[in-house]
N, C-alpha and C positions, 0 to 999 in steps of 0.2 A: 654310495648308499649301502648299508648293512645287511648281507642277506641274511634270511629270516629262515627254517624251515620249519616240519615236526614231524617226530620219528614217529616209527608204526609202533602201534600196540596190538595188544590181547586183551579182552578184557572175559572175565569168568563169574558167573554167577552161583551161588549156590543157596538154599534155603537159609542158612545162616552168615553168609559173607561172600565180596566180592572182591576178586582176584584181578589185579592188573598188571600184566607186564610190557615194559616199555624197551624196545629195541635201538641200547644207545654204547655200540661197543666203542671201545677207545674211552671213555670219557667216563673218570674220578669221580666216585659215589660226593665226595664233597665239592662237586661241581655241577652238583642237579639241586633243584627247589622245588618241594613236594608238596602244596598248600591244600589241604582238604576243608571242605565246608559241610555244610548239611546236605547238601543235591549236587558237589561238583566235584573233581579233581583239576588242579592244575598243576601240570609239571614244565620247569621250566630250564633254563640253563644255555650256556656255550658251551661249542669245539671250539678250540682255539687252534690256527694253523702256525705251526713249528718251521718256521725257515731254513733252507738248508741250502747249502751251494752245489748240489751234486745239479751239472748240465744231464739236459733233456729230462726231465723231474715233468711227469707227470699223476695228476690225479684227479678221483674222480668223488671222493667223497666230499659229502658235505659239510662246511666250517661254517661257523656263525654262530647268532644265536638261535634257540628255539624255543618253542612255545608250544604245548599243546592241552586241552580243558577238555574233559571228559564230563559230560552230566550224566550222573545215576539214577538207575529207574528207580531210587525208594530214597529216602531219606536213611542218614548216618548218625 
């Protein structure tokens, strides 16, 4: 089974515009999908995990895909 996560945001309002930043280090701006609507954001994308042969290799970050949809209090 594929695991799934979704990274943490920020999100910022201001009287003319809204500001989101999304917490996704290691990972290639053309490795994210930014799909905005009228009322939502969806950002989505994979870590992909780099094989390596060095023994006793451990880690704790997350690989996969992820997926996370944000709805806006106002229309865009």
């Amino acid at each position: 089974r594929e695991a799934v996560w979704t990274p943490e945001i920020e999100f910022h309002q201001t009287e003319d515009a809204f500001t989101v930043r999304v917490q996704l280090p290691g990972i290639k701006a053309e490795d994210v999908d930014v799909q905005v609507s009228q009322d939502a954001i969806a950002i989505s994308g994979e870590r992909k995990f780099a094989q390596t042969d060095v023994k006793g290799f451990r880690s704790e970050f997350r690989y996969g895909k992820f997926r996370r949809v944000l709805t806006l209090p106002a229309a865009v």
